[in-house]
PyMOL Python script that loads the backbone (N, CA, C, O; Angstrom):
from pymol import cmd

cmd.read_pdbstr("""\
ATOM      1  N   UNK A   1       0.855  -1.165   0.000  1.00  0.00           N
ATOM      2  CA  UNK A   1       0.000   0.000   0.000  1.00  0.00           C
ATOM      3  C   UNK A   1       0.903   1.231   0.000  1.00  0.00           C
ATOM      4  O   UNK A   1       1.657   1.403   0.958  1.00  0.00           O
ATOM      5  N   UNK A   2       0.875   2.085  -1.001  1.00  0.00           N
ATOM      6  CA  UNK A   2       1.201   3.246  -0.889  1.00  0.00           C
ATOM      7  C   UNK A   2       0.670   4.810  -0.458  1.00  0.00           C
ATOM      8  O   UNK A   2      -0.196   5.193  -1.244  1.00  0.00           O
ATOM      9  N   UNK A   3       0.899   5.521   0.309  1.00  0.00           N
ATOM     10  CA  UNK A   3       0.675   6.292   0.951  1.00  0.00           C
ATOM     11  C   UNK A   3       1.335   7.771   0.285  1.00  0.00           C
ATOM     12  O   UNK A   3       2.534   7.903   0.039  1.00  0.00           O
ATOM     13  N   UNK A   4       0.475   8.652   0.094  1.00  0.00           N
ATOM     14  CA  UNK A   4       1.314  10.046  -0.143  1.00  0.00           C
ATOM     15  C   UNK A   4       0.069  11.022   1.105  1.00  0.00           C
ATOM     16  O   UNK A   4      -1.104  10.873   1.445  1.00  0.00           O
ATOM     17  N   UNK A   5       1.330  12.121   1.477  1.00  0.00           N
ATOM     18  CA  UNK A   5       0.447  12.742   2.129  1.00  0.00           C
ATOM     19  C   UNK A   5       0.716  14.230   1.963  1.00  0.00           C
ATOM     20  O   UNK A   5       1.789  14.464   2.518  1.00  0.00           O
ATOM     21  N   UNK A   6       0.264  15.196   1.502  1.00  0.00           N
ATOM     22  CA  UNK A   6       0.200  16.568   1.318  1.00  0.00           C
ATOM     23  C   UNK A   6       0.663  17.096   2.357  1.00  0.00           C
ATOM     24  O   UNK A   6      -0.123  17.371   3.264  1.00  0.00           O
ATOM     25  N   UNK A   7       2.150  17.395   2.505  1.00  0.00           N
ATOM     26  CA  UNK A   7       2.632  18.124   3.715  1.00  0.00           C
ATOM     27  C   UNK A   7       2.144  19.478   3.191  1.00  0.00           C
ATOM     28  O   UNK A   7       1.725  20.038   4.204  1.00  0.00           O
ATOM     29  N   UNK A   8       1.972  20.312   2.142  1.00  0.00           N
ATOM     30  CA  UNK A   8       1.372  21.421   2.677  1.00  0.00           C
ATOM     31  C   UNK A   8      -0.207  22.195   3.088  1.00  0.00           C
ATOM     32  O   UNK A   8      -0.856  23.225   3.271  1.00  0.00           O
ATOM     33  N   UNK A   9      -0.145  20.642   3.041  1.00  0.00           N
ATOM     34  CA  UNK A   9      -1.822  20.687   3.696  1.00  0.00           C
ATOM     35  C   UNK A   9      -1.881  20.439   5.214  1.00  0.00           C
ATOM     36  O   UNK A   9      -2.715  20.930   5.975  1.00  0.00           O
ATOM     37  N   UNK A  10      -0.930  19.653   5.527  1.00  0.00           N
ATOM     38  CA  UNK A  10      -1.028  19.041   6.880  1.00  0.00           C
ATOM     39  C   UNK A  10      -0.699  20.026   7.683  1.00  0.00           C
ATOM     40  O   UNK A  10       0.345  20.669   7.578  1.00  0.00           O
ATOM     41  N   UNK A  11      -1.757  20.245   8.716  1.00  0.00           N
ATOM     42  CA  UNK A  11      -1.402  21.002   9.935  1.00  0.00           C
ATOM     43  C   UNK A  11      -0.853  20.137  11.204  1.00  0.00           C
ATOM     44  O   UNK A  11      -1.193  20.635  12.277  1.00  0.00           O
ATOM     45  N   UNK A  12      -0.263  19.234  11.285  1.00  0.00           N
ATOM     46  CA  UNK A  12      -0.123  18.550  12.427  1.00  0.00           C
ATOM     47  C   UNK A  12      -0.806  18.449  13.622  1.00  0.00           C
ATOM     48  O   UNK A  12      -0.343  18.520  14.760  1.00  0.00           O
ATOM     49  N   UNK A  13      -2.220  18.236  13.183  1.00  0.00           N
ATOM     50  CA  UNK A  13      -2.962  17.509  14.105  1.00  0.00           C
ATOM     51  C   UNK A  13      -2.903  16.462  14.894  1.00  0.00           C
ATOM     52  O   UNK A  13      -3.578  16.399  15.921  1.00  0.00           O
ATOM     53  N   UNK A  14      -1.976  15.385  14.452  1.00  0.00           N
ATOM     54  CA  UNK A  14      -1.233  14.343  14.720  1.00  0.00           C
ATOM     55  C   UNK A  14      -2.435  12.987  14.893  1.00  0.00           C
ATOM     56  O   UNK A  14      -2.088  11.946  15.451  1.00  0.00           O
ATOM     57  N   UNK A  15      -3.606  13.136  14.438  1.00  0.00           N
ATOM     58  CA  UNK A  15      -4.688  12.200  14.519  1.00  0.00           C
ATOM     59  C   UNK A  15      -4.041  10.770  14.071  1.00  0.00           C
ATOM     60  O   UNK A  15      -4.093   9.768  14.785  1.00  0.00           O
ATOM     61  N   UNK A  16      -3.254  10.835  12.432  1.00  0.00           N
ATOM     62  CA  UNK A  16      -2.986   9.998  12.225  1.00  0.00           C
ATOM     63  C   UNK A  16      -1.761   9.400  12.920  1.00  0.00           C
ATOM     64  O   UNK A  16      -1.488   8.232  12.639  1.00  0.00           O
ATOM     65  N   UNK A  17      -1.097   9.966  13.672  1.00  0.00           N
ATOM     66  CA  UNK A  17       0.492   9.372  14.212  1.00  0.00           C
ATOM     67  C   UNK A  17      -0.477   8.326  15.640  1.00  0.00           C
ATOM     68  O   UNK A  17      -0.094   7.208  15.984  1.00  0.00           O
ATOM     69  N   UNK A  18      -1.639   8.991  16.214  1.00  0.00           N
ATOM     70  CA  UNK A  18      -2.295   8.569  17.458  1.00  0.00           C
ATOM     71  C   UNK A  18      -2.901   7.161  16.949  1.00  0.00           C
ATOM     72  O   UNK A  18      -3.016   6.281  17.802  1.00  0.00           O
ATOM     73  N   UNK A  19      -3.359   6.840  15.417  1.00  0.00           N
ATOM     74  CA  UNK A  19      -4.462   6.002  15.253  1.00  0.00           C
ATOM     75  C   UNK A  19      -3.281   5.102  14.354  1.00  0.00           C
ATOM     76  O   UNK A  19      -3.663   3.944  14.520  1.00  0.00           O
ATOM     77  N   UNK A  20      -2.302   5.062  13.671  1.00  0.00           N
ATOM     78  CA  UNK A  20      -0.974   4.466  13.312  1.00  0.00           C
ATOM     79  C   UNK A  20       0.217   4.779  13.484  1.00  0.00           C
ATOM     80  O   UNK A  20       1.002   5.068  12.581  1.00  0.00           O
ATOM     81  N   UNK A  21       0.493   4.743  14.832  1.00  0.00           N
ATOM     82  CA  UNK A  21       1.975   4.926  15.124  1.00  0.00           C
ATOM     83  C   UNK A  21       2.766   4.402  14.622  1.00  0.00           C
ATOM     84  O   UNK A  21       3.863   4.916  14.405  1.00  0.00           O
ATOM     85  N   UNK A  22       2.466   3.304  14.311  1.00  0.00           N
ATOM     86  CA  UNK A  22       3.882   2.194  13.057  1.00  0.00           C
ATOM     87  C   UNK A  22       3.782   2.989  11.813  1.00  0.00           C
ATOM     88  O   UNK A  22       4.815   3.106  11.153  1.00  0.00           O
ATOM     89  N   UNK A  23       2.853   3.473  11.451  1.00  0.00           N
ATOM     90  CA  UNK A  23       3.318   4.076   9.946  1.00  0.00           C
ATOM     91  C   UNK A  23       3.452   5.942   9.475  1.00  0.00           C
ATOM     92  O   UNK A  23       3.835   6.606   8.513  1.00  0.00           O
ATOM     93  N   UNK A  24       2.816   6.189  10.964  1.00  0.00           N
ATOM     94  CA  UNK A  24       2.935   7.968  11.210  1.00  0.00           C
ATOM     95  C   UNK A  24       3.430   8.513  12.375  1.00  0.00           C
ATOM     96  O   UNK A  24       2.850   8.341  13.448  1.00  0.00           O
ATOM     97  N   UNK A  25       4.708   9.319  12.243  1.00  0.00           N
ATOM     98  CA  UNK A  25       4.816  10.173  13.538  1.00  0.00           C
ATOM     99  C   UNK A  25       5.316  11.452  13.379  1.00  0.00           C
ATOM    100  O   UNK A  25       5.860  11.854  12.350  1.00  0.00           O
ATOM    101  N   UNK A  26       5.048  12.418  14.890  1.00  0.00           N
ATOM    102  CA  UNK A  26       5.122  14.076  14.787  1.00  0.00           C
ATOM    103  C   UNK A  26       6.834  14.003  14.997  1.00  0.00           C
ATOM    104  O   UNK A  26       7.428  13.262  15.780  1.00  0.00           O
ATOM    105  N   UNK A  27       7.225  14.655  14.382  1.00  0.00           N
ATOM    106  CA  UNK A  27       8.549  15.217  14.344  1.00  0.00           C
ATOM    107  C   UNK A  27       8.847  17.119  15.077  1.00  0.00           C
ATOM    108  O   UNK A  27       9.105  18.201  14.550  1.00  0.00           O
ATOM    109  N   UNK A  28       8.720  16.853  15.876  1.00  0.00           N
ATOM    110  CA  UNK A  28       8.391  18.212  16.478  1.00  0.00           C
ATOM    111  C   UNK A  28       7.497  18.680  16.740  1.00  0.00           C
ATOM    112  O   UNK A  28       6.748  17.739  17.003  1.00  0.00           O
ATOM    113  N   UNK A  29       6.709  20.013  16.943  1.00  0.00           N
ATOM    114  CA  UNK A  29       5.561  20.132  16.922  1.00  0.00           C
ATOM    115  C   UNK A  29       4.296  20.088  15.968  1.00  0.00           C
ATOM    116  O   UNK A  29       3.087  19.992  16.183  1.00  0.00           O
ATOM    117  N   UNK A  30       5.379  20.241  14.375  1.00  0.00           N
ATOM    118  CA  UNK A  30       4.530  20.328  12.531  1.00  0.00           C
ATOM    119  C   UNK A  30       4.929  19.562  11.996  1.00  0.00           C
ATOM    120  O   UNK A  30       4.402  19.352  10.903  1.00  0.00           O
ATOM    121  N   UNK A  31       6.085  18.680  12.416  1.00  0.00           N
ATOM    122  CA  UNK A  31       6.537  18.027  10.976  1.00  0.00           C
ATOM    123  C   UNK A  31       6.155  16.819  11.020  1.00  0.00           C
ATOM    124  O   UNK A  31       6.476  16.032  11.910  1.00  0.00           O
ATOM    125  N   UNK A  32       5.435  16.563  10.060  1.00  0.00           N
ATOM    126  CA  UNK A  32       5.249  14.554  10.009  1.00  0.00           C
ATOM    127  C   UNK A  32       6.098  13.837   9.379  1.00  0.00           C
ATOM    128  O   UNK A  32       6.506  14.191   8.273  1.00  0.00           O
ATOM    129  N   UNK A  33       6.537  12.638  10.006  1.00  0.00           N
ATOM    130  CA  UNK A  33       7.073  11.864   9.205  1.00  0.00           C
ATOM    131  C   UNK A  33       6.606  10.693   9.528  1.00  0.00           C
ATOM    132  O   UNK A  33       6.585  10.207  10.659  1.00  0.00           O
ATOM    133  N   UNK A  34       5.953   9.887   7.841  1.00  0.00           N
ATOM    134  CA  UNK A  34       5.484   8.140   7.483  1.00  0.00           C
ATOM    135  C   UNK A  34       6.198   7.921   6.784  1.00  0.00           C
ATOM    136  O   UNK A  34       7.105   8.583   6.279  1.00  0.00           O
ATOM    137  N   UNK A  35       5.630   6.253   6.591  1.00  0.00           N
ATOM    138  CA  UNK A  35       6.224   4.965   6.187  1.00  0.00           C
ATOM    139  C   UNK A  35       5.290   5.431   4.678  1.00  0.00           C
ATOM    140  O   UNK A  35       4.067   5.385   4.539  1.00  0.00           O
ATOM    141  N   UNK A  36       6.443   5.922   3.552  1.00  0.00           N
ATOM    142  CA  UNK A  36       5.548   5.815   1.909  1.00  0.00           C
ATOM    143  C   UNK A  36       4.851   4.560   1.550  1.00  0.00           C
ATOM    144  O   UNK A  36       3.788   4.710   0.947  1.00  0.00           O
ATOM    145  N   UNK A  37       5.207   3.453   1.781  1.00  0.00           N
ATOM    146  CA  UNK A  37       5.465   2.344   1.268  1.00  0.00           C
ATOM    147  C   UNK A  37       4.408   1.187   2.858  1.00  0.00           C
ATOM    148  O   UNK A  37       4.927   0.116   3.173  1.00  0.00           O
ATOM    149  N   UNK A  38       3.537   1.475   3.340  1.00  0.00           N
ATOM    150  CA  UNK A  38       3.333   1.254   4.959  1.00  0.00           C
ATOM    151  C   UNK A  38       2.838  -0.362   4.103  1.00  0.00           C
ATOM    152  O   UNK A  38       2.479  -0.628   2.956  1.00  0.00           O
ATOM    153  N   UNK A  39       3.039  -1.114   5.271  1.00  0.00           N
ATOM    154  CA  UNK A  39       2.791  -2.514   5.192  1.00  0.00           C
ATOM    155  C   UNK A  39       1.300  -2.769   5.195  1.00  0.00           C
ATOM    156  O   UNK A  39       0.422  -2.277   5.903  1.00  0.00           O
ATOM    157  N   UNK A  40       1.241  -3.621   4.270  1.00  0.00           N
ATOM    158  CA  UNK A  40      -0.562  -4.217   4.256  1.00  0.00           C
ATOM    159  C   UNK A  40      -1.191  -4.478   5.416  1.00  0.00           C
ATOM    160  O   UNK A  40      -2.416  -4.384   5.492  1.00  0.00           O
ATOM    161  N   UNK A  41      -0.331  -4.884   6.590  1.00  0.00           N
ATOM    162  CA  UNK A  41      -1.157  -5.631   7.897  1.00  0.00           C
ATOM    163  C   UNK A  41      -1.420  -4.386   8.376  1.00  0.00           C
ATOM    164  O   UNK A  41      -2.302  -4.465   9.231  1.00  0.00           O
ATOM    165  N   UNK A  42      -0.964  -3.030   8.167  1.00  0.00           N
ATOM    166  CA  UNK A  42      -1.622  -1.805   8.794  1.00  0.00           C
ATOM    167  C   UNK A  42      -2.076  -1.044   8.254  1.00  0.00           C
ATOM    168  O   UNK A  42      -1.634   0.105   8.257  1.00  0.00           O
ATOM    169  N   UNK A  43      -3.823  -1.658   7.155  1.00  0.00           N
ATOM    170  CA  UNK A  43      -3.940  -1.060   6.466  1.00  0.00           C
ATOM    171  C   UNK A  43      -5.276  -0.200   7.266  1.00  0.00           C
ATOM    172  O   UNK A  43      -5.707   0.923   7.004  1.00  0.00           O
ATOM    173  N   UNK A  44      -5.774  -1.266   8.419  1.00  0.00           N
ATOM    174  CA  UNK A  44      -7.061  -0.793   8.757  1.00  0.00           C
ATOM    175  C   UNK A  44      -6.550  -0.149   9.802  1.00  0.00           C
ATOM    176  O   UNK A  44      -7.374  -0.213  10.715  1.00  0.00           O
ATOM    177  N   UNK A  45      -5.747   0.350  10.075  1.00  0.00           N
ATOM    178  CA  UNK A  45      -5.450   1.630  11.097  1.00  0.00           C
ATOM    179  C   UNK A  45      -5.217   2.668  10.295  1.00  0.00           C
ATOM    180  O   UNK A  45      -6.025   3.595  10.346  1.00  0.00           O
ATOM    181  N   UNK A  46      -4.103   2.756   9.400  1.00  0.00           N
ATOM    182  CA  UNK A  46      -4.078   3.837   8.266  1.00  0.00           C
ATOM    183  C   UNK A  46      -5.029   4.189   7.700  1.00  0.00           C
ATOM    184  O   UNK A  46      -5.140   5.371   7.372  1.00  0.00           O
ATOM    185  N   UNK A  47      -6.240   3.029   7.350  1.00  0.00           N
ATOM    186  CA  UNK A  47      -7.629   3.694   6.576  1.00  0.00           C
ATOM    187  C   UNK A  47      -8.361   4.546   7.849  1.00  0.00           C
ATOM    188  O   UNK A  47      -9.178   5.455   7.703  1.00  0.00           O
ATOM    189  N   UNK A  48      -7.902   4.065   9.004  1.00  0.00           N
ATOM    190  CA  UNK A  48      -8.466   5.190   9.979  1.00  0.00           C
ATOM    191  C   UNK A  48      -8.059   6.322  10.090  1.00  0.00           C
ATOM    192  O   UNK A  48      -8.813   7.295  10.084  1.00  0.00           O
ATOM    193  N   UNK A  49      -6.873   6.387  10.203  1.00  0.00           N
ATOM    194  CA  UNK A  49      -6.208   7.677  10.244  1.00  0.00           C
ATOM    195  C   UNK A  49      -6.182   8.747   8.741  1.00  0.00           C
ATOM    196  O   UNK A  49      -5.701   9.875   8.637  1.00  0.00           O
ATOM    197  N   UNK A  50      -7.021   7.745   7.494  1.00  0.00           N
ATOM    198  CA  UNK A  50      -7.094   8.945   6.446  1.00  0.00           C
ATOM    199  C   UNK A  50      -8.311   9.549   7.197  1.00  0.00           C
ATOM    200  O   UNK A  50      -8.279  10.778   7.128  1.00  0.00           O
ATOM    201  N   UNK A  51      -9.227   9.138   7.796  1.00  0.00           N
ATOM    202  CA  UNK A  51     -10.487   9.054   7.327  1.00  0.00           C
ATOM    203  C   UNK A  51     -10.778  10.256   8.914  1.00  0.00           C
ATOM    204  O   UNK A  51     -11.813  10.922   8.954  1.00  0.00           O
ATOM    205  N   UNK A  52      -9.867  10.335   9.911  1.00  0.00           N
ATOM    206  CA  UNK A  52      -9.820  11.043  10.630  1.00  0.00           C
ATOM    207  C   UNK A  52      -9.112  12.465  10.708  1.00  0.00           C
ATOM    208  O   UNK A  52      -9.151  13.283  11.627  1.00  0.00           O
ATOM    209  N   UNK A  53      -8.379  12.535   9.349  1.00  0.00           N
ATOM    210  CA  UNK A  53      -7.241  13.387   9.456  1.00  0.00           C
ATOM    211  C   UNK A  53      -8.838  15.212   9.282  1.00  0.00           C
ATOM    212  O   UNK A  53      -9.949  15.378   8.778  1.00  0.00           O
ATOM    213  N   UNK A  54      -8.325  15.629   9.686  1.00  0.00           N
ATOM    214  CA  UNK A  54      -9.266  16.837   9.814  1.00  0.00           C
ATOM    215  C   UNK A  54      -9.025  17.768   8.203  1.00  0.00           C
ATOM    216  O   UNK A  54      -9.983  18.355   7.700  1.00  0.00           O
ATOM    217  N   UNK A  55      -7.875  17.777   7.658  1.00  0.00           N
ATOM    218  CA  UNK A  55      -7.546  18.724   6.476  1.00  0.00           C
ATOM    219  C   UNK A  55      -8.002  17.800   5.311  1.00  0.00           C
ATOM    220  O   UNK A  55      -8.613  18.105   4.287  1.00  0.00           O
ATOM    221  N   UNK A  56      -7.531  16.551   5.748  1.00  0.00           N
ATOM    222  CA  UNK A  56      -7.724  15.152   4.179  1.00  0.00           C
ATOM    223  C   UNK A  56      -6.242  14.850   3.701  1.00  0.00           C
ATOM    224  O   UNK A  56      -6.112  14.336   2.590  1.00  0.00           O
ATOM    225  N   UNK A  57      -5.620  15.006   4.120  1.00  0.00           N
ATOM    226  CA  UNK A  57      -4.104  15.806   3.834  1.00  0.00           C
ATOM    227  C   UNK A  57      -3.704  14.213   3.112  1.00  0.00           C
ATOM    228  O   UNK A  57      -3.103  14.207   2.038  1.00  0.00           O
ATOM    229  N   UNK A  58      -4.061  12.986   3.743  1.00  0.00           N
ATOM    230  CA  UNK A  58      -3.390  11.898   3.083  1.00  0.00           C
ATOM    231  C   UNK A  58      -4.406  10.801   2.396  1.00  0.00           C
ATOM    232  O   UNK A  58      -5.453  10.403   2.907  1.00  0.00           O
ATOM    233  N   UNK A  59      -3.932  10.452   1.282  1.00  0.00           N
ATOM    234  CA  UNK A  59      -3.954   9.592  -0.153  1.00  0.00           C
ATOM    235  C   UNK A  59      -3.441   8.187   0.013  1.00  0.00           C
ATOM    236  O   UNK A  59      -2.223   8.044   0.123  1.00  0.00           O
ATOM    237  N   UNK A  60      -4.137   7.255   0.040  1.00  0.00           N
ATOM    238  CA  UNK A  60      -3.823   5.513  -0.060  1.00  0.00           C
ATOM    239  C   UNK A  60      -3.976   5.572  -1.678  1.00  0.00           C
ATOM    240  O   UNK A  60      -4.983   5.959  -2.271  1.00  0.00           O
ATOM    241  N   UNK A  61      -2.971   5.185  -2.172  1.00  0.00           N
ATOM    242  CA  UNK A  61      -2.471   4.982  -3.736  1.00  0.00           C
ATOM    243  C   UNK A  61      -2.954   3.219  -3.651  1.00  0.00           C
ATOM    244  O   UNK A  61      -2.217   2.692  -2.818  1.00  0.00           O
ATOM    245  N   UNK A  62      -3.440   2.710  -3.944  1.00  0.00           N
ATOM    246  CA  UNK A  62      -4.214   0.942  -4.025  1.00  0.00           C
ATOM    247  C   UNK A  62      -3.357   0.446  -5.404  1.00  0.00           C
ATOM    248  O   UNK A  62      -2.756  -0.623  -5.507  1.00  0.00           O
ATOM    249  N   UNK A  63      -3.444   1.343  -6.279  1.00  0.00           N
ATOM    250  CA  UNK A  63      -3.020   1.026  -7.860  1.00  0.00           C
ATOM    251  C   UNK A  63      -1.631   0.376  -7.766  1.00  0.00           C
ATOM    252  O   UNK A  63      -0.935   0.518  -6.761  1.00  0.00           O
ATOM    253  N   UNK A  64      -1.255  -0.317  -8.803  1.00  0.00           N
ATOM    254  CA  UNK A  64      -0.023  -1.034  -9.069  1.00  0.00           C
ATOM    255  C   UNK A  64       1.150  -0.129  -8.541  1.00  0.00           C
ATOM    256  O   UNK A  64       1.305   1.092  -8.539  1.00  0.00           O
ATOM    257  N   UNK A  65       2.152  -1.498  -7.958  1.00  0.00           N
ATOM    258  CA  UNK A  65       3.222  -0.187  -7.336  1.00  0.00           C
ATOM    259  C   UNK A  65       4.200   0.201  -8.492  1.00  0.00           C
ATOM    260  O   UNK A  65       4.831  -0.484  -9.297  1.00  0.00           O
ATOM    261  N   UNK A  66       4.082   1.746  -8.252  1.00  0.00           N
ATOM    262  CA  UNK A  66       5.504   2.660  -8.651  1.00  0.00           C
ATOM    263  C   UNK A  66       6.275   2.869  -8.734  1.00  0.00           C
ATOM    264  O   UNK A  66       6.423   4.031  -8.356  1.00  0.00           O
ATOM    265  N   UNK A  67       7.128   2.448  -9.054  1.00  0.00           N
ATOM    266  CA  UNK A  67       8.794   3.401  -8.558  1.00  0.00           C
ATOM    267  C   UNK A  67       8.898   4.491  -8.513  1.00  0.00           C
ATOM    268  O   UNK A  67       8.373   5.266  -9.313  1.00  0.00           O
ATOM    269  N   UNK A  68       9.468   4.744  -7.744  1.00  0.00           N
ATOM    270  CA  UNK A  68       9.912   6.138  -7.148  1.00  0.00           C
ATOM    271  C   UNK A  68      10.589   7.008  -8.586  1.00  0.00           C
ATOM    272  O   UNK A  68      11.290   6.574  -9.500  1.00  0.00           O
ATOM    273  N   UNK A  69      10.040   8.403  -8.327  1.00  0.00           N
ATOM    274  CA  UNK A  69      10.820   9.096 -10.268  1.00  0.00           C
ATOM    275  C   UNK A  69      12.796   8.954 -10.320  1.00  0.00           C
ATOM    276  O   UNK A  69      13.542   9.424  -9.462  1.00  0.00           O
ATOM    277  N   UNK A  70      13.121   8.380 -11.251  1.00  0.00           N
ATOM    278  CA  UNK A  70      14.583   8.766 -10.958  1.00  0.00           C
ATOM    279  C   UNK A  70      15.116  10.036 -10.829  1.00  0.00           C
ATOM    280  O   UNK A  70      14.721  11.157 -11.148  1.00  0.00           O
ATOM    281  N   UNK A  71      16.125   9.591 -10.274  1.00  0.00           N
ATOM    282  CA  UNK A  71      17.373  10.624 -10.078  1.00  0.00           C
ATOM    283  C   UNK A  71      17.487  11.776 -10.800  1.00  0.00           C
ATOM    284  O   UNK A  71      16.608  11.940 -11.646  1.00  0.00           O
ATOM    285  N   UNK A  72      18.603  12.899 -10.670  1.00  0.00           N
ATOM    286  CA  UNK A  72      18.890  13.972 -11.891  1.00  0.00           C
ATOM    287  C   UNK A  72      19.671  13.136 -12.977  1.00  0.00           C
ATOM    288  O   UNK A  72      19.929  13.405 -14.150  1.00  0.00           O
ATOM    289  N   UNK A  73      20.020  11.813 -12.046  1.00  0.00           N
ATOM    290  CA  UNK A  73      20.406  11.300 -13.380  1.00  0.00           C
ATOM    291  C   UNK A  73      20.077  10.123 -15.000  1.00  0.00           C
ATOM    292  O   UNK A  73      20.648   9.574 -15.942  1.00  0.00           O
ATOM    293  N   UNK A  74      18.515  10.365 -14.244  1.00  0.00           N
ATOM    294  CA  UNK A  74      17.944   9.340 -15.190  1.00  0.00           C
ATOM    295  C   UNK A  74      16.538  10.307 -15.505  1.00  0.00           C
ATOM    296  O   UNK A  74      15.621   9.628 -15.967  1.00  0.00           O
ATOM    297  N   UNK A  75      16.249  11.618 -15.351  1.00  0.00           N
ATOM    298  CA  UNK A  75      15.572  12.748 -15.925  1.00  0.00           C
ATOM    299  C   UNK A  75      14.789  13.140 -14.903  1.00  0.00           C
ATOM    300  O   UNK A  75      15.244  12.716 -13.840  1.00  0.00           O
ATOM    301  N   UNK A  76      13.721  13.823 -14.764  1.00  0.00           N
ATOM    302  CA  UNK A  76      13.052  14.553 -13.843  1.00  0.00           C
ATOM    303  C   UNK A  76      11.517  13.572 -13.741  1.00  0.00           C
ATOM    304  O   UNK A  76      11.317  12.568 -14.423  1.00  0.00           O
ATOM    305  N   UNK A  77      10.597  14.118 -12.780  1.00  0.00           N
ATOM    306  CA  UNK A  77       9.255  13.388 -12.365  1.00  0.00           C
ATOM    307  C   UNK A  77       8.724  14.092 -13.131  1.00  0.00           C
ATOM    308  O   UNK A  77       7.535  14.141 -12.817  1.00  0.00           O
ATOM    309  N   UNK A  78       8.955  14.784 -14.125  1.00  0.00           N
ATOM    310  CA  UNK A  78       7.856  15.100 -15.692  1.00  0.00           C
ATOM    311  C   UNK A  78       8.174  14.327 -16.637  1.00  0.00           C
ATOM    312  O   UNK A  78       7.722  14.541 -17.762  1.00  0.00           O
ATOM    313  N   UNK A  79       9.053  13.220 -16.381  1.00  0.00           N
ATOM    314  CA  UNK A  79       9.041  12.396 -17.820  1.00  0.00           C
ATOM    315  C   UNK A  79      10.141  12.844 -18.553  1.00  0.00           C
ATOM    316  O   UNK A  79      10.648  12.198 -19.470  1.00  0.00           O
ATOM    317  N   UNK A  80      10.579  14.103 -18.109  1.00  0.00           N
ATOM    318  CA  UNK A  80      11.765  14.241 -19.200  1.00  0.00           C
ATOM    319  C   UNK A  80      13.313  13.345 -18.718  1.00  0.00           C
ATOM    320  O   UNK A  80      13.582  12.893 -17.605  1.00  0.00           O
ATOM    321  N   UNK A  81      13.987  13.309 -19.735  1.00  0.00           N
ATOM    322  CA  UNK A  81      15.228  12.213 -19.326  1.00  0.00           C
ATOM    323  C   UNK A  81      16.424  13.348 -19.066  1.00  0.00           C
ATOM    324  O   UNK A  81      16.291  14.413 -18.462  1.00  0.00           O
ATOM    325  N   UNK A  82      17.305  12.959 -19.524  1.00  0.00           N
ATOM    326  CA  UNK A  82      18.687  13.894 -18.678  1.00  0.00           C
ATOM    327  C   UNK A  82      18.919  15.075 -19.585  1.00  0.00           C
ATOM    328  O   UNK A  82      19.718  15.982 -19.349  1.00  0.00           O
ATOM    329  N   UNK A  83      18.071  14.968 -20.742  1.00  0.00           N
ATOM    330  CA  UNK A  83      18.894  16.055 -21.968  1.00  0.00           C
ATOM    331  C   UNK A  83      17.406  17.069 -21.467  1.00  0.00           C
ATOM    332  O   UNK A  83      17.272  18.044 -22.207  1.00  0.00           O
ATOM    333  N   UNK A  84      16.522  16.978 -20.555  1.00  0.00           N
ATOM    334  CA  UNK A  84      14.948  17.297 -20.500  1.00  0.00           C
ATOM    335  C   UNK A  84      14.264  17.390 -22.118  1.00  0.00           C
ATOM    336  O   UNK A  84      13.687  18.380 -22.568  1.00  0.00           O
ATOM    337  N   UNK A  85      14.383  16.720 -22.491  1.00  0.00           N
ATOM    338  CA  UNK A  85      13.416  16.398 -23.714  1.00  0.00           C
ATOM    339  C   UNK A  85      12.792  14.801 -23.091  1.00  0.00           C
ATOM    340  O   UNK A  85      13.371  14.092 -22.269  1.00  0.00           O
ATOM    341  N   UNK A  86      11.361  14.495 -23.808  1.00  0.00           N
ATOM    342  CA  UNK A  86      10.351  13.570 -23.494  1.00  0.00           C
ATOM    343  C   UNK A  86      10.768  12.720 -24.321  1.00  0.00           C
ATOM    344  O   UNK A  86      10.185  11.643 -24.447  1.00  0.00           O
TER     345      UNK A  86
END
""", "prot")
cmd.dss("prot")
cmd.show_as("cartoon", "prot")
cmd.util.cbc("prot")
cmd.orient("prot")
């Protein structure tokens, strides 16, 4: 299960770090940091913690997994390759 979550949406409410601590926690008083990639066996705590988050701030991606966009050295997350042409 993949997870993205709109840090500039997130106000650190910390609902979700309280309802999945294995896959969310507060890093100070604003900063969140999760598991992108959170394990299937914690899916029904994470579906709690979308479903509680007060802004909406986080996204369960279900669809086939992704790889991550490459590097500067294999082109940018628009598709372009190293010369930035498509």
């Amino acid at each position: 299960m993949r997870l993205v979550v709109d840090l500039n949406r997130c106000q650190g409410y910390a609902q979700c770090a309280f309802l999945a601590p294995d896959v969310f926690a507060m890093h100070g008083d604003e900063a969140l940091l999760y598991d992108p990639h959170a394990d299937e066996t914690q899916r029904e705590q994470v579906l709690r913690a979308v479903a509680a988050c007060p802004v909406q701030a986080i996204l369960v991606d279900d669809g086939p997994d992704v790889p991550d966009p490459p590097g500067p050295a294999g082109g940018d997350a628009a598709g372009r390759g190293p010369s930035g042409v498509r």
